[in-house]
C-alpha positions in Angstrom: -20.1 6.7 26.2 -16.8 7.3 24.1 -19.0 6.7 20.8 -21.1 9.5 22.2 -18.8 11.7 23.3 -16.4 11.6 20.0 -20.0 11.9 18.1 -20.3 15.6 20.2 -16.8 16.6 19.5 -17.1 15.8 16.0 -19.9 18.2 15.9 -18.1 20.9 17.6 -15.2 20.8 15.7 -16.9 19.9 12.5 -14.5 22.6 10.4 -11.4 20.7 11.2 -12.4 17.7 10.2 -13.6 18.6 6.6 -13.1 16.1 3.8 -11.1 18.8 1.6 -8.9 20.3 4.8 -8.9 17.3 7.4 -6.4 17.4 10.1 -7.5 15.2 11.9 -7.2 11.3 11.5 -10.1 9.8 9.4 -13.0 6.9 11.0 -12.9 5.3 7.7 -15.8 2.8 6.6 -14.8 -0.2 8.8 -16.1 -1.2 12.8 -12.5 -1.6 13.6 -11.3 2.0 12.4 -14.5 3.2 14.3 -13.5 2.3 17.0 -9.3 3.4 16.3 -11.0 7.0 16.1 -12.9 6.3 19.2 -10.0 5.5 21.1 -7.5 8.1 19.2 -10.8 10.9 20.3 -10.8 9.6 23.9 -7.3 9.8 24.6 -6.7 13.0 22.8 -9.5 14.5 25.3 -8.2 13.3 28.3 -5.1 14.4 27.8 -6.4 17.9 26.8 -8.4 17.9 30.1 -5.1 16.9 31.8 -3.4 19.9 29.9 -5.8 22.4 30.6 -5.9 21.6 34.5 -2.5 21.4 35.2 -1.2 24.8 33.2 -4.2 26.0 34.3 -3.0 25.9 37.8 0.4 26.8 36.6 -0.4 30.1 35.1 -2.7 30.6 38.1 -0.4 30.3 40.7 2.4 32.4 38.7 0.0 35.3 38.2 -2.0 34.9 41.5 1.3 34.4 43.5 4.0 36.6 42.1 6.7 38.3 43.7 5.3 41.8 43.1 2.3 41.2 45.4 4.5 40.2 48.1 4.1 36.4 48.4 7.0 34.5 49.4 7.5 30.6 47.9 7.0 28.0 50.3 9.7 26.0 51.3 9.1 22.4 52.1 10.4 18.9 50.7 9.8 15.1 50.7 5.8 15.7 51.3 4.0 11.9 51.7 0.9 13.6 50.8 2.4 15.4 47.7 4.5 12.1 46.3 1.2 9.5 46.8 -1.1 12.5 45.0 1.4 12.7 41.8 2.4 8.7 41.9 -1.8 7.5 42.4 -3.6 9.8 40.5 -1.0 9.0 37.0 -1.4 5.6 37.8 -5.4 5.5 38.0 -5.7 7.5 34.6 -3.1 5.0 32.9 -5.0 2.2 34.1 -8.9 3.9 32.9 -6.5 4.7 29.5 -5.7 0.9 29.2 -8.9 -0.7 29.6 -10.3 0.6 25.9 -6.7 0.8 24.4 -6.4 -2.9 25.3 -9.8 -4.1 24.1 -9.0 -2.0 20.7 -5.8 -3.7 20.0 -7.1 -7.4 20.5 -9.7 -6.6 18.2 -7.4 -5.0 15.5 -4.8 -8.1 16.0 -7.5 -10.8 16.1 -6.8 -12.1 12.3 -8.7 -15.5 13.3 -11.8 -17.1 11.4 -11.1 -15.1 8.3 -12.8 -16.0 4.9 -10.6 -14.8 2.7 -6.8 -14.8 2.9 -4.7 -12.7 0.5 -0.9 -12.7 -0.1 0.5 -9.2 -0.9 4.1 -9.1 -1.4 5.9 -5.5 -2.2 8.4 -5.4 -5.1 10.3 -1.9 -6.6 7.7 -0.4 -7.5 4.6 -2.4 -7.6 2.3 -5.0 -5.7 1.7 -8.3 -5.8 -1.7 -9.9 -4.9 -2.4 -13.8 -4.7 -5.7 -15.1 -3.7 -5.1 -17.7 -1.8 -7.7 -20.7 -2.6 -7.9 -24.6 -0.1 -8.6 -25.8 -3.7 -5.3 -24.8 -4.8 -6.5 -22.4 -7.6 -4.5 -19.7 -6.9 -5.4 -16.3 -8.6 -2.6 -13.6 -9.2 -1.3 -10.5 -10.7 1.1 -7.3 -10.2 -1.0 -4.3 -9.6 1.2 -1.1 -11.2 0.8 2.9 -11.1 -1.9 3.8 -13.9 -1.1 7.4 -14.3 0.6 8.4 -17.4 4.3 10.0 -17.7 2.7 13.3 -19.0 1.1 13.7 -15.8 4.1 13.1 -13.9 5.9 15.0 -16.2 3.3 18.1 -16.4 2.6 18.0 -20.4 -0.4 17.7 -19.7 -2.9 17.9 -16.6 -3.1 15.9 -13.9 -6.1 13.4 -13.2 -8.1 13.5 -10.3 -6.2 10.3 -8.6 -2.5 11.6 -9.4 -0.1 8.8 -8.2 -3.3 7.0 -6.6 -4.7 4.6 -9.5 -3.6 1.4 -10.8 -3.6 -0.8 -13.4 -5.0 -3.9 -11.4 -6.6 -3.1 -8.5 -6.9 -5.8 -5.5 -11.3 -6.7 -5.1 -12.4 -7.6 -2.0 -16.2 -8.7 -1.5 -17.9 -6.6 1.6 -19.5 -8.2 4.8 -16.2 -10.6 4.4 -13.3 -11.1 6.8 -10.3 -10.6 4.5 -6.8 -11.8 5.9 -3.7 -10.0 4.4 -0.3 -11.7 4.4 2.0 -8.8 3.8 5.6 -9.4 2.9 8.1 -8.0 0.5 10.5 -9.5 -2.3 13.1 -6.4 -2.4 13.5 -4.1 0.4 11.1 -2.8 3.1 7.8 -1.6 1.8 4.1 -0.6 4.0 1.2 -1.8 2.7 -1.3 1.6 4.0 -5.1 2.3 3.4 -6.3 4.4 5.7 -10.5 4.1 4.8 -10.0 0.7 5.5 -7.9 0.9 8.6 -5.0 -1.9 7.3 -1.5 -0.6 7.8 1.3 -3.1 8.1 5.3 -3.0 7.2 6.1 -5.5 4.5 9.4 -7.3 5.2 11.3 -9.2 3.3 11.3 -13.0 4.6 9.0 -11.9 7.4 4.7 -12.0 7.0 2.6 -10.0 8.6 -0.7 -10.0 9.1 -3.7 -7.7 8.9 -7.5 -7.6 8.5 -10.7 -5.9 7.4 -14.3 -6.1 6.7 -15.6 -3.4 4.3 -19.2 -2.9 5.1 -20.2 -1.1 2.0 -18.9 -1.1 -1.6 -16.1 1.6 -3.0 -13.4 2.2 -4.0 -10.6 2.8 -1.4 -7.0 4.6 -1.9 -3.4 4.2 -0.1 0.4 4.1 -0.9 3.5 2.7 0.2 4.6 4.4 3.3 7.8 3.2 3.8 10.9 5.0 1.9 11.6 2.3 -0.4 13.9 4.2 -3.5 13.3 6.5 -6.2 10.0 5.6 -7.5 8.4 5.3 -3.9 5.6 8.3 -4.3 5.0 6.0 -7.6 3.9 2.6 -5.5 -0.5 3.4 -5.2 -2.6 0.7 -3.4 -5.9 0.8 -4.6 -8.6 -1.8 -3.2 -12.2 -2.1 -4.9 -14.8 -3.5 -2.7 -17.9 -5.2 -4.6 -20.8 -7.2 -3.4 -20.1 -10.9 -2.8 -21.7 -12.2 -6.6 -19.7 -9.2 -8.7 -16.9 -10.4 -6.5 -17.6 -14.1 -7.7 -18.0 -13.0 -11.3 -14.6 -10.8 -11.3 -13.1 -13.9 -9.3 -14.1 -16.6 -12.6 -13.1 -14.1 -15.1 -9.4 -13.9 -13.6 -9.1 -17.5 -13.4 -10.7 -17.7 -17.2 -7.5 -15.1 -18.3 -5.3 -17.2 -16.5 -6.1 -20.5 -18.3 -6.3 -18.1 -22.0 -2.8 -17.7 -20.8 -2.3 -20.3 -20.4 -3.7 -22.0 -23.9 -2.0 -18.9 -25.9 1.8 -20.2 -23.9 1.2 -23.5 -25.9 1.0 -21.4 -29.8 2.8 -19.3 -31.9 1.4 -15.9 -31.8 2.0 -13.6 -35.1 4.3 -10.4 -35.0 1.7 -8.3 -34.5 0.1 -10.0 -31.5 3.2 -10.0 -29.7 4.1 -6.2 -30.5 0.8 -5.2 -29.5 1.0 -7.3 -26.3 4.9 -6.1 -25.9 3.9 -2.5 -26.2 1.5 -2.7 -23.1 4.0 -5.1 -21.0 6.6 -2.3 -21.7 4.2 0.7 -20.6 3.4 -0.9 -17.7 6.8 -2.9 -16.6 9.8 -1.2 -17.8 9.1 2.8 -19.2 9.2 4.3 -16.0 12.9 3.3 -16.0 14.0 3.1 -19.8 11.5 5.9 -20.7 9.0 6.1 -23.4 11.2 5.9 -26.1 13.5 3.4 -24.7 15.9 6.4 -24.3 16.8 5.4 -20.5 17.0 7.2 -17.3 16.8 5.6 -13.8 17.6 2.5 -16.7 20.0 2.3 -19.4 18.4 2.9 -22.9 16.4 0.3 -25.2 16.9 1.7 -27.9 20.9 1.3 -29.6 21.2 -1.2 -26.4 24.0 -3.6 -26.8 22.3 -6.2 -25.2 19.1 -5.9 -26.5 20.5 -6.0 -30.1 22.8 -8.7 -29.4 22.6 -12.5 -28.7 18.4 -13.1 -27.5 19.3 -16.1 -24.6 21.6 -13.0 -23.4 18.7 -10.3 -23.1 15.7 -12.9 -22.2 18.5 -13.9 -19.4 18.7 -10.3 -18.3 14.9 -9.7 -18.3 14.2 -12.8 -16.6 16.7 -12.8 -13.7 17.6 -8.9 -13.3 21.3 -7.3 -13.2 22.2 -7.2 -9.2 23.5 -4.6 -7.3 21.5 -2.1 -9.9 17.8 -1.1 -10.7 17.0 -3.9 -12.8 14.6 -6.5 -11.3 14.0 -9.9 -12.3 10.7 -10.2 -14.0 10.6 -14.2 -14.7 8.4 -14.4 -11.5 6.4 -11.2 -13.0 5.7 -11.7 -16.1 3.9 -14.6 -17.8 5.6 -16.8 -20.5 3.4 -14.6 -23.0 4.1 -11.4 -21.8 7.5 -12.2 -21.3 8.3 -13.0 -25.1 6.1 -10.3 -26.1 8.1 -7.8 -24.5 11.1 -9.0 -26.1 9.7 -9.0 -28.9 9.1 -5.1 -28.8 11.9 -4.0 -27.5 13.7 -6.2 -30.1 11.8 -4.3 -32.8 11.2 -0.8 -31.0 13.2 2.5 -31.0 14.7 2.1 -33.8 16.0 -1.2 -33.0 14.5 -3.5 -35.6 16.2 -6.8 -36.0 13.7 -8.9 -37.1 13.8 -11.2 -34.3 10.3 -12.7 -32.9 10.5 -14.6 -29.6 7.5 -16.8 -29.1 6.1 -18.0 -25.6 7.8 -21.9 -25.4 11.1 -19.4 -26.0 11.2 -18.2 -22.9 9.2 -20.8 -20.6 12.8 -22.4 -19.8 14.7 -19.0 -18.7 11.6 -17.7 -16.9 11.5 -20.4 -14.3 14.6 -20.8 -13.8 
C-alpha cells in the first residue's frame, strides 16, 4: 500500500520533484533507497494528515467560537476521557509508525552475506579504496578531485561535474552485495551518495559499515559531508557501476598496474620518465596546496623552497612522513615507491628549481615505509 500510495503522490506533486528543481529527497536506483523514500513519503503523509486535522479544528473552534458571537470558554480540568484520548491515540499512531520504520532500518543495517567488501578510508582531501580479496590480492588507490584549478578559479568555464569528478573512481559490479568499511586516517570525514542510498561518518580508528546493490549500470555522484577543513567542497565521491565481466576486466587490469609498479620499483627510470610521472603525481597530490607553479598557498612554495633545494633524505623525509601540527600530510602510505621518487624528482627540477638531482624508486623504498 505505501508503494502505492507514494506512487500517487509522486504523480500529484510531480513539479516538485523535478530532476533540475527537486526538493524533495531522491528514490535513487537501489531496493533499499526505495523503500527509504517509501518510508520518508509515509511518514511525511501522516504527519500532514495529523497537521491538517488538528489546526483544522484549531482554526475552527477559534473562528466558530469566538468571543464576539457570544460564546463563553468552558471551564473544566483533569478529564479521564480527555487524558486517555490524547495519551492512546499518540501511542497507536507511534506504534503503526514503527512497524515499517523498524523493518526499513534492519534491512538498511543488515551488512551480512555480502560479496564484495571494500575498505574506504577518508584522508585531507581525498579517498582511499581497497578491495579487499580472501586470496590476499589486495587492489588499491587514492581517488582525487579531477576538476582543474581554472575552473575553480573561473579562468575558464566550469564543466558539467564542477567539484563532482575524480581521478580514480571506485567500480562496483551491479546485481552484487558490496560491503563498505568506512573509516578515516585524519579527522572526521562522510562518505555520502545519495543514488545509491550509502551515507556513513568515517571516523578515525572506528569502521563503519554500509551496503548496496546497484541494479543497473551508471555512474553515481556524492561528496564528503562532514566539515573536514579548507579543501572539504574539494573531496567528490564518484562510484561507476559496470556489469559483472567489465568489472572483472577493470578488476585484472588494476592488479596488472600494480605488478608494472611493481617491476618499474626494481629499475632506474631516465629523467624524463620520472619528470613526466612527477608532473602528474604533483597535479594530482600536492598543487592544490603549493599551487601550479609551486608558488604556495594553503602550502609553503616549491619553488626557491629551502628544503626542497637542500639536503634530498631531508625533503623525501618530509614528503614521506608530513610536517605535524600543519597542512602537510604524509604521503609514504600514498604514494608508490615510483611515484614517490618521481615527484621528487620534479619538484627538485621544477619552478625554477633545477638542481640536477634524480631520485630513483629503491631511493625512497626505505623512507616510504618507514
Amino acid at each position: 500500500m505505501g508503494r502505492n500510495f507514494s506512487a500517487a503522490a509522486l504523480v500529484l506533486f510531480a513539479p516538485l520533484v523535478g530532476a533540475e528543481n527537486q526538493i524533495n529527497m531522491s528514490p535513487g536506483v537501489t531496493e533499499i533507497g526505495v523503500s527509504i523514500f517509501e518510508l520518508h513519503m509515509l511518514i511525511m503523509w501522516i504527519c500532514v494528515a495529523i497537521g491538517v486535522l488538528v489546526f483544522g479544528a484549531m482554526f475552527y473552534s477559534i473562528y466558530a467560537h469566538r468571543k464576539s458571537k457570544g460564546h463563553q470558554a468552558s471551564q473544566f480540568h483533569e478529564s479521564t476521557k480527555v487524558e486517555v484520548a490524547w495519551t492512546v491515540v499518540p501511542f497507536l499512531i507511534l506504534i503503526a509508525m514503527a512497524f515499517p520504520a523498524t523493518s526499513t532500518l534492519l534491512d538498511v543495517y543488515d551488512n551480512d552475506d555480502s560479496e564484495l567488501d571494500i575498505l574506504i578510508t577518508g584522508y585531507q582531501w581525498k579517498w582511499k579504496y581497497e578491495y579487499l580479496d580472501a586470496s590476499g590480492e589486495t587492489v588499491s588507490f587514492f581517488s582525487n578531485l579531477a576538476t582543474s584549478q581554472e575552473e575553480i578559479y573561473n579562468t575558464r568555464e566550469k564543466g558539467e561535474n564542477y567539484l563532482l569528478e575524480v581521478d580514480e573512481p571506485l567500480v562496483i559490479p551491479t546485481h552484487t552485495k558490496v560491503r563498505f568499511l568506512i573509516t578515516a586516517n585524519d579527522v572526521i570525514h562522510s562518505w555520502w551518495v545519495p543514488e545509491i542510498a550509502v551515507k556513513r561518518d568515517a571516523i578515525p580508528g572506528f569502521i563503519n559499515e554500509a551496503w548496496t546493490r546497484v541494479p543497473q549500470e551508471g555512474i553515481y555522484r556524492g561528496q564528503c559531508t562532514e566539515l573536514c577543513g579548507a579543501y572539504h567542497g574539494f573531496m567528490p565521491v564518484e562510484v561507476h557501476a559496470v556489469s559483472r565481466d567489465e568489472f572483472d576486466r577493470w578488476m585484472a587490469a588494476k592488479r596488472g598496474v600494480a605488478a608494472a609498479q611493481n617491476a618499474l620499483a626494481m629499475q632506474t627510470l631516465s629523467v624524463d620518465e620520472l619528470m613526466d610521472q612527477g608532473q602528474r603525481v604533483y597535479a594530482a597530490a600536492c598543487l592544490a596546496c603549493h599551487g601550479a607553479g609551486g608558488e604556495g598557498g594553503v602550502g609553503k612554495a616549491i619553488a626557491g623552497s629551502p628544503i626542497v633545494l637542500g639536503d634530498i633524505a631531508t625533503h623525501m623525509a618530509v614528503v614521506a612522513n608530513g610536517v605535524p601540527g600543519s597542512a602537510m600530510q604524509a604521503f609514504g602510505a600514498q604514494l608508490s615507491a615510483v611515484e614517490m621518487a618521481a615527484v621528487l624528482t620534479y619538484q627538485r627540477n621544477a619552478f625554477g628549481n633545477n638542481t640536477g638531482d634524480v631520485v630513483q624508486p629503491g631511493d625512497v623504498t626505505g623512507t616510504k615505509n618507514g
